[in-house]
C-alpha positions as CSV (number, residue, x, y, z in Angstrom):
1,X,-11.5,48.6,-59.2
2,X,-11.9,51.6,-56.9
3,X,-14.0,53.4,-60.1
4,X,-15.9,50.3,-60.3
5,X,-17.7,50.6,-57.0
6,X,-19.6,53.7,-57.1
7,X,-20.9,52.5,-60.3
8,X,-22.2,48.7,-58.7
9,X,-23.3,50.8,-55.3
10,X,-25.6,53.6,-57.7
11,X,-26.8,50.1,-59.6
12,X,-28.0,48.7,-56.4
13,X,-29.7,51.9,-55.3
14,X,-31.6,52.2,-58.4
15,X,-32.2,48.3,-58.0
16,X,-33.5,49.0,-54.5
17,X,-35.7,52.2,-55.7
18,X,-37.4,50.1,-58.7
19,X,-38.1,47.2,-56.1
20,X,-39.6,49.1,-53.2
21,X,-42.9,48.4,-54.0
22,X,-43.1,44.9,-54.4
23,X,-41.1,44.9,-50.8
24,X,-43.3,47.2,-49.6
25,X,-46.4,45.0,-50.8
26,X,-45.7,41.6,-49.4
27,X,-44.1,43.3,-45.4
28,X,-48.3,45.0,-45.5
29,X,-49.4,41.4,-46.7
30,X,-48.0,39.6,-43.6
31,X,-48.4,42.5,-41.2
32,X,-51.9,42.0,-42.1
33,X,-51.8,38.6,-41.9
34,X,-50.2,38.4,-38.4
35,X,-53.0,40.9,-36.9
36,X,-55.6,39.2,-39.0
37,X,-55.1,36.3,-36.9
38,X,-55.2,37.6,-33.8
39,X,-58.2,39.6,-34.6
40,X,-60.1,37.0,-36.0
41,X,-59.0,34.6,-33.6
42,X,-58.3,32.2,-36.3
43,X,-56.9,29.0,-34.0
44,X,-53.6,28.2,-35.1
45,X,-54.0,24.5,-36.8
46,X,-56.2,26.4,-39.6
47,X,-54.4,29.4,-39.6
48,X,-50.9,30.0,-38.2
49,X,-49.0,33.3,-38.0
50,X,-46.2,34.6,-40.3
51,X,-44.4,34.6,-36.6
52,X,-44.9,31.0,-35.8
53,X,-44.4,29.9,-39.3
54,X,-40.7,31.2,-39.5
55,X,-40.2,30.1,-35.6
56,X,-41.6,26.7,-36.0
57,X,-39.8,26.4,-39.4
58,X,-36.4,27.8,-38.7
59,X,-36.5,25.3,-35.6
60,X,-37.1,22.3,-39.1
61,X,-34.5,24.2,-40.9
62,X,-31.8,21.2,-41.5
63,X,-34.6,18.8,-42.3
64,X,-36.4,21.4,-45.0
65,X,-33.0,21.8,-46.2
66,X,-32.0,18.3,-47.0
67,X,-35.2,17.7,-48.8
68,X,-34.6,21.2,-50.2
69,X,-31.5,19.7,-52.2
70,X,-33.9,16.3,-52.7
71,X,-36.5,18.2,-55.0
72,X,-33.8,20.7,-56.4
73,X,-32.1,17.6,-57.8
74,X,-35.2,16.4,-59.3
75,X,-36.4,19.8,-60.5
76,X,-33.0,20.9,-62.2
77,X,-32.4,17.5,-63.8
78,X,-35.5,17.4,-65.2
79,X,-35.7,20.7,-66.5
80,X,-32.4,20.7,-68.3
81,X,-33.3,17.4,-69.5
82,X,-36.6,18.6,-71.1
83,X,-34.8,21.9,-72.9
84,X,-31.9,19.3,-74.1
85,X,-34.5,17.5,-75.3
86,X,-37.4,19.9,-76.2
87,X,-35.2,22.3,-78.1
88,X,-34.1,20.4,-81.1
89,X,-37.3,18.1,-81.2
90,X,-38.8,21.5,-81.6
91,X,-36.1,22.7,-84.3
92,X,-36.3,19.8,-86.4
93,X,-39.8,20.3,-86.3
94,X,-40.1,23.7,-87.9
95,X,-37.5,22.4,-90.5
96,X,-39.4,19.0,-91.7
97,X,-42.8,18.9,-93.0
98,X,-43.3,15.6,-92.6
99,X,-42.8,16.0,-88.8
100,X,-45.0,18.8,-88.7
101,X,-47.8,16.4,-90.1
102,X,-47.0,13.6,-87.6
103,X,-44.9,14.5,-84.4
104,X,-46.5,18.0,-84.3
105,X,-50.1,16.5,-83.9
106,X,-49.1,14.3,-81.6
107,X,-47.0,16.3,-79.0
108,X,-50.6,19.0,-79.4
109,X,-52.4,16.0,-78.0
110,X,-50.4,15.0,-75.3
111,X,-49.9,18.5,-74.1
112,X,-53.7,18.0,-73.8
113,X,-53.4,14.9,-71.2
114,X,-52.6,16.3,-67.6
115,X,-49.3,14.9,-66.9
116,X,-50.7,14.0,-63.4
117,X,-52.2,11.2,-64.8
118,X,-48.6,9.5,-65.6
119,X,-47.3,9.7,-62.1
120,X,-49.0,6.7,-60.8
121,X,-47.6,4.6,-63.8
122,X,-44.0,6.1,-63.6
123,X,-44.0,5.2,-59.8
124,X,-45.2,1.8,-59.9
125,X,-43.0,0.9,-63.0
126,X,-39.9,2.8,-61.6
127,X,-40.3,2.7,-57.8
128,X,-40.3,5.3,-55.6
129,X,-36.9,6.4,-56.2
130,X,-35.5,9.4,-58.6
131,X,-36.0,8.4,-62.4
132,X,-39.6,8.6,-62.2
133,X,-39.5,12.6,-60.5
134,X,-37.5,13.2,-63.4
135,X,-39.3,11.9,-65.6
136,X,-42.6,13.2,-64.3
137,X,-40.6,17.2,-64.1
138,X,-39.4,16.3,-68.0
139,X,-42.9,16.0,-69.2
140,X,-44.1,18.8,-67.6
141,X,-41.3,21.0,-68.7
142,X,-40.9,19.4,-72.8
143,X,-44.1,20.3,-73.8
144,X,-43.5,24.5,-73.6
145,X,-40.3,24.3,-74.7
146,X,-40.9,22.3,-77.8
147,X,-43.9,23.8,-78.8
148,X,-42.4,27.9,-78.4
149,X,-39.4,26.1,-80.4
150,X,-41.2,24.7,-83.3
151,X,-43.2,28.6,-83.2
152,X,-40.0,30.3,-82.8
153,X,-37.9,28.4,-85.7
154,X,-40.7,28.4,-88.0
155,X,-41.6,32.2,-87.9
156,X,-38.8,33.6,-89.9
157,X,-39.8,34.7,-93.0
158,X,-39.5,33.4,-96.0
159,X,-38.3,37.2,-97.6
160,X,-35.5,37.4,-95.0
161,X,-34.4,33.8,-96.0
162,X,-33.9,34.8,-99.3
163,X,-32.2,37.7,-98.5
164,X,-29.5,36.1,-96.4
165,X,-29.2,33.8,-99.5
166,X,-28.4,36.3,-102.0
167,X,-25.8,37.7,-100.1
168,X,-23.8,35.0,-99.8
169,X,-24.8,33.2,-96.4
170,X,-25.2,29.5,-96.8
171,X,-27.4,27.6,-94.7
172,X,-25.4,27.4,-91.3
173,X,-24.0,30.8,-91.5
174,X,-28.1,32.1,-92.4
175,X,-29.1,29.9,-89.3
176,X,-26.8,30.7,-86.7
177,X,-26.5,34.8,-87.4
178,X,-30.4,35.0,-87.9
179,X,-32.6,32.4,-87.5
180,X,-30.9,31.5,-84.3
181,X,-31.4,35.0,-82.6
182,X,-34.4,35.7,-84.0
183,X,-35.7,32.5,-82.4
184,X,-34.4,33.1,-79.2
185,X,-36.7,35.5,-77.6
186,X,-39.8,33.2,-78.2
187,X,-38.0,30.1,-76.9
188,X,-37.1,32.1,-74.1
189,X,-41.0,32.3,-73.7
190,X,-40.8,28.1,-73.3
191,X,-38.1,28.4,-70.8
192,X,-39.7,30.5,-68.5
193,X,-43.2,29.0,-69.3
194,X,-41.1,25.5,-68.0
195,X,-38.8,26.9,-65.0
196,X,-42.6,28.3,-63.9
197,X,-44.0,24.6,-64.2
198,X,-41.1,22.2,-63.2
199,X,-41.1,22.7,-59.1
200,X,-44.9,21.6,-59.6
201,X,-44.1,18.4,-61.5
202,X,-41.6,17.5,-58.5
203,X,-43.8,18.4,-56.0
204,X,-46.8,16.3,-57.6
205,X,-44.4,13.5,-58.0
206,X,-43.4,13.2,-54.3
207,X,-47.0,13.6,-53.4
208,X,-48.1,10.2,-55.2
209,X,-45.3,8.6,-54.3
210,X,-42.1,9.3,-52.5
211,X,-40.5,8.9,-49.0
212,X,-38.3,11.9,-49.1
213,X,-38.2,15.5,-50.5
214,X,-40.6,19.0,-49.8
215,X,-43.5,17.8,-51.9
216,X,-42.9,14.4,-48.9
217,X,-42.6,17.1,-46.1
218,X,-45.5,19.1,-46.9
219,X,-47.7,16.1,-47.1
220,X,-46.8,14.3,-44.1
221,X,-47.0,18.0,-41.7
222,X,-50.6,18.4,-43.4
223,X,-51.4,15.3,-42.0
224,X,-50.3,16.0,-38.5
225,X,-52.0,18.9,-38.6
226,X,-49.0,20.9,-39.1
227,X,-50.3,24.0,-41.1
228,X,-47.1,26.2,-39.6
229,X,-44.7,23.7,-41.2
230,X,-46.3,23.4,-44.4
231,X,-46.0,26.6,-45.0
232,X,-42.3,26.2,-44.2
233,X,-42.1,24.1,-47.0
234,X,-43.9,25.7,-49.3
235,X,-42.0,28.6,-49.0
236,X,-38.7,26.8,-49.4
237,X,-40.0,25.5,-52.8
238,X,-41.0,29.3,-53.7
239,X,-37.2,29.9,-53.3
240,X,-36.4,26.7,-55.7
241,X,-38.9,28.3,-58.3
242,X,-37.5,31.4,-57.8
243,X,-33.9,30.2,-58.3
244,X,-34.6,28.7,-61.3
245,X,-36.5,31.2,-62.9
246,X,-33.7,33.2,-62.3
247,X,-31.2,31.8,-63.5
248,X,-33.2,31.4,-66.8
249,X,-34.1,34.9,-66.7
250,X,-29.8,35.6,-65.9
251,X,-29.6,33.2,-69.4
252,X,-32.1,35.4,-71.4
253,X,-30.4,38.6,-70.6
254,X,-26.8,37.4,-71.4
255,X,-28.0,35.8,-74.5
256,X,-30.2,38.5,-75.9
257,X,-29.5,42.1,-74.9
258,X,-30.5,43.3,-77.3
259,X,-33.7,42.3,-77.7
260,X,-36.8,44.6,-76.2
261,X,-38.1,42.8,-73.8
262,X,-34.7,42.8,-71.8
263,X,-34.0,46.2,-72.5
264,X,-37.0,47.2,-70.8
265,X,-36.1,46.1,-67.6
């Protein structure tokens, strides 16, 4: 244990050293921002300081946290949803022609809809409780990750097929020691295209129609003319998106090590 820490402690250094910039970026962003305001005399129901923002929201805090949990719930459920879901719509895509010349069409055109547009029907057939968030967040989410899938399972080629064939490898053991890594890196493209996506389709969702939850908070705040508040919120669902796409990117680089675009960071 003791020769373990001086390893994790010259991790988080070089972890700190690599990340400097981006800290260093956004502290000269708001320290602009806060003298900006001031020096512009921007009044504070268009404009609010970074100061005010985090005094007026920390003051909210165990109201933006409840309705933190409220859209997490709906984000997360819906997400993992769509990738249960997604993932072998996609695979049994790539694997059946005759789904490629129906299904595939199809999903191509209803990725084309804005999935803004179902909202209003989900709500007023579902209420305003939270099936139709789900639903709404599942939608937005399915379409990346079954489209990367069906790209990802279908891109093997047909040479390396054959070769796991004449060594032996029957279908299963050819699918799950190559197809299924060598899929992984592109559907890992859909996941992270989704996690990126899937606080918006919550947040749209509570917008149209909802009496609870940050997409709920930000609205009603904006309408009181709360700009320092709304900003409160929004940056509690930054943390949400950033939590999620964490944990997928956590996912990607326990799954595949190996693979370049891991390595490099």
């Amino acid at each position: 244990m003791a020769g373990r820490l001086p390893a994790l402690l010259l991790r988080l250094l070089a972890s700190l050293e690599r990340s400097w910039p981006f800290v260093a970026f956004f502290v000269g962003l708001f320290l602009c921002w806060e003298w900006s305001v001031d020096l512009f005399g921007i009044p504070a129901y268009i404009l609010p300081k970074p100061s005010e923002i985090v005094a007026k929201g920390w003051a909210d805090v165990p109201r933006l946290v409840h309705y933190f949990w409220i859209t997490g719930i709906e984000t997360f459920l819906g997400y993992f949803l769509a990738i249960a879901v997604g993932l072998p719509m996609g695979l049994a895509i790539a694997f059946s022609p005759m789904l490629r010349r129906t299904i595939y069409p199809f999903f191509v055109s209803l990725e084309m809809v804005p999935k803004i547009a179902f909202a209003p029907l989900f709500i007023s057939w579902l209420g305003f409780g939270l099936l139709p968030k789900v639903i709404i967040v599942v939608l937005v989410c399915f379409f990346p990750v079954a489209l990367n899938a069906i790209h990802a399972f279908g891109s093997l080629s047909d040479e390396l097929t054959r070769f796991c064939r004449s060594t032996g490898a029957g279908v299963w053991r050819t699918f799950w020691k190559v197809r299924l890594p060598a899929a992984l890196p592109q559907c890992f493209v859909g996941f992270k295209y989704a996690a990126v996506n899937a606080t918006v389709g919550a947040t749209i969702a509570e917008f149209i129609g909802s009496d609870q939850g940050l997409g709920f908070y930000i609205q009603i705040v904006t309408g009181n003319m709360r700009p320092d508040l709304a900003f409160a919120g929004i940056f509690f669902l930054t943390v949400l998106g950033l939590l999620l796409f964490g944990l997928v990117t956590l996912a990607e680089r326990l799954l595949i090590p190996w693979h370049i675009s891991v390595r490099r960071h």
